[in-house]
N, C-alpha and C positions, 0 to 999 in steps of 0.2 A: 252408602253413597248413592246420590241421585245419578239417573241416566244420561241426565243433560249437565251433570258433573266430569264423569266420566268423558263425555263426549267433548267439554269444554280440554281437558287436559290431553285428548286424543290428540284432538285435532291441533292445538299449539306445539306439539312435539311432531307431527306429519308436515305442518307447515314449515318449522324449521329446518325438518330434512330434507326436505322437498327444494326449499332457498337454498340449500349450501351446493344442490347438485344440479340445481338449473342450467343449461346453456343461458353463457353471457350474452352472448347475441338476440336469445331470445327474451330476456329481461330487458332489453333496452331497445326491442325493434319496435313497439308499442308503447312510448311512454302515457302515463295517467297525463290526463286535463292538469296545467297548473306546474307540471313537474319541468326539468328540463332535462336535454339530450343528454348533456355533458352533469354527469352525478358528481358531488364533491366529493374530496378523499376522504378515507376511512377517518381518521383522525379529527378531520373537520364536519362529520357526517352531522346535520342537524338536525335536535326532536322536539317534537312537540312541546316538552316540560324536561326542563334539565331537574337531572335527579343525581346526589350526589355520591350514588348505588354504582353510578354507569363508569369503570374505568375508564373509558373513551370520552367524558364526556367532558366536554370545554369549559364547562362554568364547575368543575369540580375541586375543589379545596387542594387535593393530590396533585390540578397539575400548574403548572410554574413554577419559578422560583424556585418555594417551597418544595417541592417534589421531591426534591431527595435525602431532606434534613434528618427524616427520620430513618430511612435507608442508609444512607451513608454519613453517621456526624461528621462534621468537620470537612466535609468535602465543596471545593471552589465550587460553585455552579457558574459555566462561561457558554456563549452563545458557538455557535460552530466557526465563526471567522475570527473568532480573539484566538480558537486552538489551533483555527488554522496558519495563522498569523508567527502563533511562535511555537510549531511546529517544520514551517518552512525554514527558521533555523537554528531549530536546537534539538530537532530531533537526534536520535544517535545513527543513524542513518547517514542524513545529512551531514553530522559533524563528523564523522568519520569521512565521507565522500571527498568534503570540502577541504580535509587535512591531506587529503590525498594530492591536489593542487602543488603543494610542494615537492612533490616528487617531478611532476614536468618541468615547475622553477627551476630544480636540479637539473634536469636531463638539458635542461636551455645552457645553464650557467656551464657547465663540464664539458661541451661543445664552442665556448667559445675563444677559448685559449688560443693566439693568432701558431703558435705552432705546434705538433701534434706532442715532441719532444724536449725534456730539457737536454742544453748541449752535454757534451760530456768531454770531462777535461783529464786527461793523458799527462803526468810526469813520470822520466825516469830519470833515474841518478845512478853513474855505477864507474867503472873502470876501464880503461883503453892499457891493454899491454904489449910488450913484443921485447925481443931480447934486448934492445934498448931500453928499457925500462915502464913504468906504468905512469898514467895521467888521468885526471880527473874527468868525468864526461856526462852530461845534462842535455837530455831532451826533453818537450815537450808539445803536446798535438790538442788541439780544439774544435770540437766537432760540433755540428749544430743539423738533425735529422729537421728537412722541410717536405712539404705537401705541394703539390705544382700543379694537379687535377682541379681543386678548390670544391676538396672535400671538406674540409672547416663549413665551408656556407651548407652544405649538404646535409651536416651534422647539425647544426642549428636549423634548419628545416623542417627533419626530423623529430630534434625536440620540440620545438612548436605543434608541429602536429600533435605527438604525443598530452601536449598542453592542452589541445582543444578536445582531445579527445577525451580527457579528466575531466574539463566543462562541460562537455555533452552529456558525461555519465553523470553529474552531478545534477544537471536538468535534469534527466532520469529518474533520478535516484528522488529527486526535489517534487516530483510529478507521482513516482510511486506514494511518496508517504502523504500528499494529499490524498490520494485514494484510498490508499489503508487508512486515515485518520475518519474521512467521509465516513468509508465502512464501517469504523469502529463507531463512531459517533450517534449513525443510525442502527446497531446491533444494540448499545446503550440505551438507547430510547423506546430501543422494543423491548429491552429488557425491565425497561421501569413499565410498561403498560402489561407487561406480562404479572408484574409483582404486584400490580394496581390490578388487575384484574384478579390474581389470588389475595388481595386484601379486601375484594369486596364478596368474593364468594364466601369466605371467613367470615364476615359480616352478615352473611345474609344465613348461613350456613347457626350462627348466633344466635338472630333469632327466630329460626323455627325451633330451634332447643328451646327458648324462652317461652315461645308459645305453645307447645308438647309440654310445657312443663306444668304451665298454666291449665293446660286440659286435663292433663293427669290428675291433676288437686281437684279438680271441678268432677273428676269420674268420667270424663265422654271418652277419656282414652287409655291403653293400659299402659303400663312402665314398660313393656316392651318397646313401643315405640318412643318411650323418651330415652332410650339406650339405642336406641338407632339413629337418632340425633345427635346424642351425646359423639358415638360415634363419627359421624357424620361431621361434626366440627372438628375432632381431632385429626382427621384426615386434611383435612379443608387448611388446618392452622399448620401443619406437615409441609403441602404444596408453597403454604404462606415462607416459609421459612426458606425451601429451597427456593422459590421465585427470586428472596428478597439477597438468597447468596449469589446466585445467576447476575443480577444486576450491580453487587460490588464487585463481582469477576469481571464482571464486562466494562465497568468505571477503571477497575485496576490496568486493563489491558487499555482502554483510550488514554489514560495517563501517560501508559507506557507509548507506544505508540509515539504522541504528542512532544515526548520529551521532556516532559514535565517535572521540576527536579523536586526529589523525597524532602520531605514527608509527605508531603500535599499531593492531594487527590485531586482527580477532576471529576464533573457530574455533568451532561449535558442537561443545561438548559430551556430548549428548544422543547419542538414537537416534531411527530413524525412528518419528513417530507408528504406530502399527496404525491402521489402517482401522476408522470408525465409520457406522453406518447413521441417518437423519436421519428426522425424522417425514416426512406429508404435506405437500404443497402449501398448503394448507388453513390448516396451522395457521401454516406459516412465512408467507402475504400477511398472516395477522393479525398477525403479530409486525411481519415491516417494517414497516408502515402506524404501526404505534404507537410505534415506537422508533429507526425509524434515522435516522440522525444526517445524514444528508443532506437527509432529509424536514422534519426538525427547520429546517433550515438556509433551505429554501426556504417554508417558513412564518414564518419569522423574514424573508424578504426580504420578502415579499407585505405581513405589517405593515407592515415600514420604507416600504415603496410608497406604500401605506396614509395610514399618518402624514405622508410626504412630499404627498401629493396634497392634505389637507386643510389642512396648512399654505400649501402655494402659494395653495390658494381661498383662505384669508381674506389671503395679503397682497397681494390686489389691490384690497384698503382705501388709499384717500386716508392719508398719514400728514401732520396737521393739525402745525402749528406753533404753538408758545405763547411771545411776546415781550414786551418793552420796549423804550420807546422815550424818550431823553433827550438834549432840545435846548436851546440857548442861539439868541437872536433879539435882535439890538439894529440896530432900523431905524438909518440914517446922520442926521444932524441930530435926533434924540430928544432931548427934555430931561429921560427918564426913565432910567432903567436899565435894562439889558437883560431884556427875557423869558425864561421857563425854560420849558419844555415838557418832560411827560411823562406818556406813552401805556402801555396795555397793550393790544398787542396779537395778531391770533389768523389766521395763514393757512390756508386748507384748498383744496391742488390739485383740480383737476377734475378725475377722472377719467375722461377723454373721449377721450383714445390709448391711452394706456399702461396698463395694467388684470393684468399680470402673466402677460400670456397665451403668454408663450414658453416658464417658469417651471411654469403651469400644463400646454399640450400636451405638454411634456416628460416629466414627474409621473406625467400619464395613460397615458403610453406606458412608463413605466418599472413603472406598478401591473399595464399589462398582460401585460408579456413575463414578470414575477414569476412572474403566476395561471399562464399557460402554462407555464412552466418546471415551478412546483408540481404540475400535471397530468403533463405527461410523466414525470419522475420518479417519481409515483405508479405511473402505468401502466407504462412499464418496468419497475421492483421487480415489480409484481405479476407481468406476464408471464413475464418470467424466472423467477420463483420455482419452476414443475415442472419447467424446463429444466433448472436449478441441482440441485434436489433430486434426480430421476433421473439428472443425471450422476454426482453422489458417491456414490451407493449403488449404481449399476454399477461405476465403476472400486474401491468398494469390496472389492465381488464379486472381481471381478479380481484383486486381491491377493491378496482369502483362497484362491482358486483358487490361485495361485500360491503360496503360502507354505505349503499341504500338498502339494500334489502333485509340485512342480519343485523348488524350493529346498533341500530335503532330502537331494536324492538326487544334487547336484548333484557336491558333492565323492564322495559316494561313486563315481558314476559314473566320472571321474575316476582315482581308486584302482585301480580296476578294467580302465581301459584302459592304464594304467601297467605293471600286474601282467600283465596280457595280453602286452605289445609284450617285457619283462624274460624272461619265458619263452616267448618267441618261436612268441606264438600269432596274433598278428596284425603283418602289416605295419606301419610306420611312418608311411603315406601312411592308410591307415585309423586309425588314431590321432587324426591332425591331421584328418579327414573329422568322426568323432567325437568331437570335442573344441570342434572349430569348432560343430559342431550345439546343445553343452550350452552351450558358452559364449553364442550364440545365444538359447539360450530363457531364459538365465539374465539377459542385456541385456534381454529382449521383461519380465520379473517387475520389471526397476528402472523399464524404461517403464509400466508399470501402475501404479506407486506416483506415477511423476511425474506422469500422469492424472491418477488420487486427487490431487494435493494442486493441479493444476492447475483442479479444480472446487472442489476445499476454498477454496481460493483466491475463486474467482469468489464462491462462496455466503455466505463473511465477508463478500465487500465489500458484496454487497447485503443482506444479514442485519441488520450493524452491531455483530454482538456475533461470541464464538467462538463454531466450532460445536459446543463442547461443552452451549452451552444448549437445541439444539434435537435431541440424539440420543433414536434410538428405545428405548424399552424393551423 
């Protein structure tokens, strides 16, 4: 091999190390004449000559539509807002949350019975004797327990609360699984660029076997090195296969996820999000504090607390009874006819044991774990909130670093050590050195985006909205 060979294949394997571990800041505080401030995302990075070699590359056959036909048969390919669409209600999440709704129905309906008790109705029948003789005897008493505090309205309160409190969780719950879908959706998507990027290594990995194969017949090489190739693709076709399981793992779980009902699969059809830059700190504690749906949720319990607490205090009111009373009396030896008797009368228990105090300390401790909880929540959101923020505007960084500097050059590179090995300017063991190196930094660019969407991730959940509401301008 020639010196200015060797030097050619030095130096593209120095230059790519050198890119992956550049300071961002210093790759983008001097742009080239022609270029701009703001780099496009990795996924949209654009080159010179689209080559259908580049998994990343936009004019590539692999990506659309098509994308997943061979990956996944039979699987729907849908854009992100048709999954998010009937995921918002039919996720199992959601449909479970939302069956839950019927339980504060209940708790409404069981509280509205205008009295707390059914009456309760008293006969007896029996005997009147004395040495005169015996006579027949019939009483009977009608009680009817009432409420005088207007606990009834207290208890319907209550439920309501409880009612709202199942709708706040179900916002919740409705807000989580956009986020997990989001997440899943963009895990999917790198999972397809990941199995496109081992179906073109496999490709390329092909044919330098073909062209080792061809030099061997011709004598410029020995079968050693076509057994390092050979090698060399069955490795390549290995990665090819676990990528391409990774990506129906990863379709299985957005189905799932989605709610999507069996047999059918789903595929995203989309592309990876670009990387977006998010305001301050600052402004995102004000936004949670006001809007997220958890916060919502835990203020919704503190009422219900609330309302449960006040109704215990009043039903450790006496509940008084309102009756009648109607007898029949015919002493034995009477030369009258029998007496009739009838009472109104009016019970009211002592409250002198029982006063609802298990009811009550219960209440009190369910109002307090509420407020706490409400706090925590609070304070977690907030604290989080610059952790959150400075991660996705670094792994943002990251990408764009990577989607000018690496991503572009990666097929070319490629090209280059093919054309090198074909006119037998470098060995075949340098080759596979420098191939391994780009393949290398070109995995370290899909881990940077997984970063990215692993804080995009975090920052939805405590946000409560997408992060397209809080980008910077």
């Amino acid at each position: 091999m020639s010196r200015g060979s060797r030097a050619l294949v030095t130096a593209l394997v120095s230059f790519a190390g050198a890119t992956a571990s550049y300071p961002a800041h210093a790759l983008h505080a001097a742009p080239a004449r022609g270029t701009t401030t703001a780099p496009p995302p990795l996924m949209d990075a654009p080159t010179a000559k689209l080559d259908p070699l580049d998994p990343l590359d936009q004019a590539s056959p692999s990506r659309g539509q098509g994308a997943g036909d061979s990956l996944l048969p039979g699987a729907q390919m849908l854009p992100l807002d048709v999954v998010m669409r009937h995921a918002r209600d039919n996720a199992m999440r959601v449909r479970v949350a939302r069956s839950r709704l019927q339980i504060g129905d209940a708790a409404i309906a069981g509280a509205k019975p205008l009295m707390v008790d059914n009456p309760q109705l008293y006969v007896g029948a029996g005997a009147r004797w004395n040495q005169l003789g015996t006579n027949f005897e019939l009483q009977s008493t009608l009680n009817q327990p009432f409420e005088f505090g207007g606990e009834r309205g207290l208890r319907i309160k209550a439920g309501r609360r409880y009612r709202e409190l199942l709708d706040k969780e179900l916002a919740q719950i409705q807000w989580e699984t956009y986020a997990q879908v989001h997440y899943a959706y963009n895990m999917a998507l790198l999972a397809r660029a990941r199995a496109q990027t081992a179906e073109r290594t496999a490709t390329f990995s092909a044919r330098l076997l073909d062209v080792a194969s061809r030099r061997a017949q011709a004598g410029e090489i020995s079968n050693l090195r076509v057994r390092v190739a050979t090698g060399e693709l069955a490795q390549a076709r290995q990665n090819k296969l676990n990528a391409d399981l990774e990506y129906r793992l990863a379709c299985i779980h957005l189905t799932e996820m989605a709610g999507w009902p069996p047999p059918q699969l789903v595929a995203p059809a989309g592309v990876l999000e670009p990387p977006v830059r998010v305001r301050d700190a600052a402004d995102l504690i004000a936004r949670v504090q006001q809007e997220h749906p958890a916060l919502k949720a835990r203020e919704a319990a503190v009422g219900l607390g609330q309302a449960r607490t006040v109704s215990a205090q009043r039903d450790r009111l006496p509940e008084p009874q309102l009756g009648v009373y109607l007898g029949r009396e015919w002493e034995p030896g009477a030369t009258i006819n029998a007496s009739k008797i009838a009472l109104v009368m009016f019970t009211l228990p002592i409250p002198l044991w029982k006063r609802n105090q298990a009811a009550r300390a219960q209440t009190r401790a369910e109002l307090t774990v509420a407020e706490q909880e409400l706090e925590a929540t609070r304070y977690t959101l907030a604290l989080s909130a610059r952790r959150a923020v400075d991660s996705v505007n670094t792994a943002a960084e990251r990408v764009r670093t990577y989607s000018v500097e690496v991503v572009p050059r990666f097929v070319e590179n490629l090209n280059l050590l093919q054309r090198a090995f074909e006119l037998g300017e470098v060995d075949i063991l340098e080759v596979f050195v420098a191939r391994e190196n780009f393949l290398r930094i070109q995995n370290e660019a899909l881990d940077a985006y997984r970063a990215y969407y692993d804080a995009v991730y975090t920052l939805e959940s405590m946000l409560g909205s997408p992060i397209q509401t809080i980008v910077a301008g």
